[in-house]
MIDOSE-1310 file (N, C-alpha, C; in nm, 2 decimals, decimal comma, always signed):
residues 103
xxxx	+10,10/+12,46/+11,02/+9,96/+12,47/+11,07/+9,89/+12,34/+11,04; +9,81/+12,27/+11,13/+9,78/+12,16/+11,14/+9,64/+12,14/+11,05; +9,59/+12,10/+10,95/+9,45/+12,05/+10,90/+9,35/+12,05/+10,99; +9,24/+12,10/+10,95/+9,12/+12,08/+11,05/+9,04/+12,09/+10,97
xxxx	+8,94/+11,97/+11,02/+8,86/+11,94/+10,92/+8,71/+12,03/+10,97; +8,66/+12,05/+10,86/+8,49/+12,14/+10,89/+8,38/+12,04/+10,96; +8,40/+11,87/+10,92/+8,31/+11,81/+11,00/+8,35/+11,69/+11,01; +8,28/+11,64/+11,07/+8,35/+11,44/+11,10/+8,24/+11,39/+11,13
xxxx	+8,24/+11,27/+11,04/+8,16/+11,19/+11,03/+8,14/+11,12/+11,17; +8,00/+11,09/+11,20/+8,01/+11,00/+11,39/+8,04/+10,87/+11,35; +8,06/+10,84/+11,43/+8,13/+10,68/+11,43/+8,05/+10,63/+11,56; +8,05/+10,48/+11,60/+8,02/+10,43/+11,72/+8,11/+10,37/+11,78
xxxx	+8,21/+10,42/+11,87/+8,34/+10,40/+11,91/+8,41/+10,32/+11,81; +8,49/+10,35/+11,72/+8,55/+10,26/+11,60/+8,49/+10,17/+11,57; +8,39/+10,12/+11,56/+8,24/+10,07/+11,47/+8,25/+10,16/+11,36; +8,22/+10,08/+11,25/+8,15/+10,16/+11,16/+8,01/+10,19/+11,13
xxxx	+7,99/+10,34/+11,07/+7,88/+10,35/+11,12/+7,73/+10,29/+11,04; +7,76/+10,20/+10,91/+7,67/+10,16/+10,86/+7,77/+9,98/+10,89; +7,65/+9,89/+10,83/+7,69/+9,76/+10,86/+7,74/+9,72/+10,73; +7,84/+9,63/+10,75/+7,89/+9,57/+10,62/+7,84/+9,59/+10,47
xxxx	+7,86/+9,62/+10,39/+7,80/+9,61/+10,20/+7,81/+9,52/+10,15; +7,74/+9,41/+10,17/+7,74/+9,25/+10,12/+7,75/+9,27/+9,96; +7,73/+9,36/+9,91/+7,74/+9,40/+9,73/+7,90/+9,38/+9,74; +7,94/+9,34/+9,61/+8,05/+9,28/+9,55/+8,04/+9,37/+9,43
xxxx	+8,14/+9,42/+9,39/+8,16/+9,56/+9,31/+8,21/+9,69/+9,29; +8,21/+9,78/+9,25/+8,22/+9,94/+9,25/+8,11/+10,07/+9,29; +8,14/+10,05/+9,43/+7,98/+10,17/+9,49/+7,96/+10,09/+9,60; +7,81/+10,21/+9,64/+7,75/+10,13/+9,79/+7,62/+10,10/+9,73
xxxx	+7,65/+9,96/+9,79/+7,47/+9,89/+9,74/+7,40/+9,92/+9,85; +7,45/+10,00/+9,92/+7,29/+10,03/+10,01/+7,22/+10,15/+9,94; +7,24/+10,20/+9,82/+7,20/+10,30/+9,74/+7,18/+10,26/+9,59; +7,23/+10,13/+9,59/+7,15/+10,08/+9,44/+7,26/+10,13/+9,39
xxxx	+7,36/+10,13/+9,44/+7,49/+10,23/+9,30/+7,63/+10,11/+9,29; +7,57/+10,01/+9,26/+7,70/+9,91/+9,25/+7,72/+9,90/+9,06; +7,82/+9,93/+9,05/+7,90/+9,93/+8,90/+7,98/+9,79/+8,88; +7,95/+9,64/+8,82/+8,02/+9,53/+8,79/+8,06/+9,54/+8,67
xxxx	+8,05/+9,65/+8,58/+8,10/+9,60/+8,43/+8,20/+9,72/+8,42; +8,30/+9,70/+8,50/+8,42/+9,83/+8,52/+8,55/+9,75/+8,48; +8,62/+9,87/+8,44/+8,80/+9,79/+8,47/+8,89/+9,82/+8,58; +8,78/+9,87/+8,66/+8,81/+9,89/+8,74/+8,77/+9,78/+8,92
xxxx	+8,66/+9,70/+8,86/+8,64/+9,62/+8,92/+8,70/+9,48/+9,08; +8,85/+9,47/+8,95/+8,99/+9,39/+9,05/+9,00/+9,49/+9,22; +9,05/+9,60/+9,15/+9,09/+9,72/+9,24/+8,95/+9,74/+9,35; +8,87/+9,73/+9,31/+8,73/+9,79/+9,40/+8,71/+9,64/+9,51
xxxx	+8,71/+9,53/+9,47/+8,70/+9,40/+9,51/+8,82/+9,40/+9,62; +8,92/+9,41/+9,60/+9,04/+9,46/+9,70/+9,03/+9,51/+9,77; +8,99/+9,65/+9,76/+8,95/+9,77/+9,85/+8,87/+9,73/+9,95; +8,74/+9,66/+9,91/+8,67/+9,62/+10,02/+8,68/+9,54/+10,11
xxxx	+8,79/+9,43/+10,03/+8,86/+9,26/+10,14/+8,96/+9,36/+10,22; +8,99/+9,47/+10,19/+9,12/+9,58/+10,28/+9,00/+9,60/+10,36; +8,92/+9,68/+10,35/+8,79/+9,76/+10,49/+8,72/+9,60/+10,48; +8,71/+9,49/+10,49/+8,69/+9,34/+10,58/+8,79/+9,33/+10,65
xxxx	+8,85/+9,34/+10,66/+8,98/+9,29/+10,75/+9,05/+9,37/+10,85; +9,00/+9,53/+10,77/+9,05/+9,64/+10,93/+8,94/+9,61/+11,02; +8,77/+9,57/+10,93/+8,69/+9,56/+11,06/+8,70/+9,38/+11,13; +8,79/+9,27/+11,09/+8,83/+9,22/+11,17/+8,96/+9,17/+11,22
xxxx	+9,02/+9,28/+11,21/+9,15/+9,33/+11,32/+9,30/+9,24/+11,21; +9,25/+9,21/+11,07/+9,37/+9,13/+11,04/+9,44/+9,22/+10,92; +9,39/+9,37/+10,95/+9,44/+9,46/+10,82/+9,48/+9,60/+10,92; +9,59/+9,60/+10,95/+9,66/+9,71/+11,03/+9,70/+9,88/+10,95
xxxx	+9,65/+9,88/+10,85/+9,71/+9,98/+10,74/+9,59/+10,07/+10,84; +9,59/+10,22/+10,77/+9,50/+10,34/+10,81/+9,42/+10,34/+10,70; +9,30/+10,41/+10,72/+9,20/+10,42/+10,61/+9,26/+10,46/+10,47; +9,33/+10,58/+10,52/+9,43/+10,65/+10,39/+9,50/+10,55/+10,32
xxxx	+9,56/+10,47/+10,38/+9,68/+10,41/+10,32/+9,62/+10,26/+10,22; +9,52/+10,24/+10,30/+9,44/+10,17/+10,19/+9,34/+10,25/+10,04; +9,30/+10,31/+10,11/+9,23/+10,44/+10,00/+9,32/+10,43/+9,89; +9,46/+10,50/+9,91/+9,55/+10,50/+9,85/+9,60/+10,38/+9,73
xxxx	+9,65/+10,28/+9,81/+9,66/+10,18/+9,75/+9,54/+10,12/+9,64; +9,43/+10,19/+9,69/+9,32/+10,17/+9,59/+9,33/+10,22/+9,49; +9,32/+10,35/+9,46/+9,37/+10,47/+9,35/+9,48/+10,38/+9,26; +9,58/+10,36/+9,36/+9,73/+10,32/+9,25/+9,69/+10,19/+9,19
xxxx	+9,62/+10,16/+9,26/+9,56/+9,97/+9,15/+9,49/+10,02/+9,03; +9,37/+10,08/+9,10/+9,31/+10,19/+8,95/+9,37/+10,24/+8,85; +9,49/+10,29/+8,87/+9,53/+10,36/+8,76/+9,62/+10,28/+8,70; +9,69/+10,15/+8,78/+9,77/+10,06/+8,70/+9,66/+9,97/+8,60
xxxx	+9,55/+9,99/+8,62/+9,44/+9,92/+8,54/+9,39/+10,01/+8,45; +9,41/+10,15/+8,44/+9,41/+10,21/+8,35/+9,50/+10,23/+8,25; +9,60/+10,23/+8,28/+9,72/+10,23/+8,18/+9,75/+10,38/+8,12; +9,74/+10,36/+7,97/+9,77/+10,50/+7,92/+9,63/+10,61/+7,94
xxxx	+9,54/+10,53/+7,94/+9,37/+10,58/+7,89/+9,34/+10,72/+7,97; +9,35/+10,83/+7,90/+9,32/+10,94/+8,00/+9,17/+10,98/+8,06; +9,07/+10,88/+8,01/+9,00/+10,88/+8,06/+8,91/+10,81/+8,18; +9,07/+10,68/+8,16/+9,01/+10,59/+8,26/+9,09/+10,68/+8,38
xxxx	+9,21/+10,74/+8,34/+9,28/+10,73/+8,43/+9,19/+10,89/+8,53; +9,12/+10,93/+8,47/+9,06/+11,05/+8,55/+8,92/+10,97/+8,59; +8,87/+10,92/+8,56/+8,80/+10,80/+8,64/+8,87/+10,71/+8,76; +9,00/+10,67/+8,76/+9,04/+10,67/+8,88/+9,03/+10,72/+8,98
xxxx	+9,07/+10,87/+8,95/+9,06/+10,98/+9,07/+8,93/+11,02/+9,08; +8,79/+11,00/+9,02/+8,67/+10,99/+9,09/+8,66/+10,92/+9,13; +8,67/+10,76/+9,11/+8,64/+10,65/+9,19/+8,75/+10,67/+9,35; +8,84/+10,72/+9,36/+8,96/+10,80/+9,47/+8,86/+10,89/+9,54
xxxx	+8,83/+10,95/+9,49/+8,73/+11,05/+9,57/+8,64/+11,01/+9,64; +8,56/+10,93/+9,58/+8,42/+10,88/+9,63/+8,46/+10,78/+9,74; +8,58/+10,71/+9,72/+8,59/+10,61/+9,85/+8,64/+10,70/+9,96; +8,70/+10,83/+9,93/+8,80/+10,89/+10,04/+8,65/+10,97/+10,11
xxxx	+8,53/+11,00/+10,04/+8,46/+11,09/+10,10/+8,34/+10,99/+10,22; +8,33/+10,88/+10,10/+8,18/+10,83/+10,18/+8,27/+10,64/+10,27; +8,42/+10,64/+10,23/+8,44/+10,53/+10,31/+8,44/+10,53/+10,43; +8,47/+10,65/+10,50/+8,46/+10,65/+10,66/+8,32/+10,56/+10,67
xxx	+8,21/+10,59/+10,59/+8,10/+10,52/+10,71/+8,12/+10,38/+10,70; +8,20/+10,29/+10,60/+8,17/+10,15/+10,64/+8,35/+10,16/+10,74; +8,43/+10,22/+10,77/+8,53/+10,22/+10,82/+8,53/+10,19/+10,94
């Protein structure tokens, strides 16, 4: 049985639907929520130069597969820490929920 999702975000034909987040960090600075004193920082800085480059055509991966690859950086930056490493999977969450709109 195939997934169906309850709602989808609008988009403007593959545009994304907010404009670039010129903040450098962890979060969306169009909300004042950017976190720079993380260890998680490396990973979040990545993530973003991955959604720069799907929006100028030189990053071919799916939103997921980047998402992904975000998490796994996270948690190799976490190490043993069971608290960083469950902070990974919120920082995972929060990019999988609200990244569609810079997507």
């Amino acid at each position: 049985m195939a997934r169906r999702r309850l709602w989808k975000l609008p988009t403007t034909r593959g545009k994304a639907l907010l404009p670039e987040d010129e903040c450098e960090g962890c979060g969306i600075g169009y909300l004042g929520l950017i976190e720079t004193v993380t260890p998680f920082l490396p990973a979040c800085l990545d993530h973003d130069r991955a959604y720069d480059a799907h929006e100028r055509g030189t990053d071919t991966r799916s939103r997921a597969e980047v998402d992904r690859a975000f998490l796994e950086h996270c948690l190799r930056l976490a190490g043993r820490s069971l608290k960083l490493r469950a902070l990974a999977y919120v920082y995972y969450g929060l990019a999988r929920t609200f990244g569609g709109l810079f997507w």
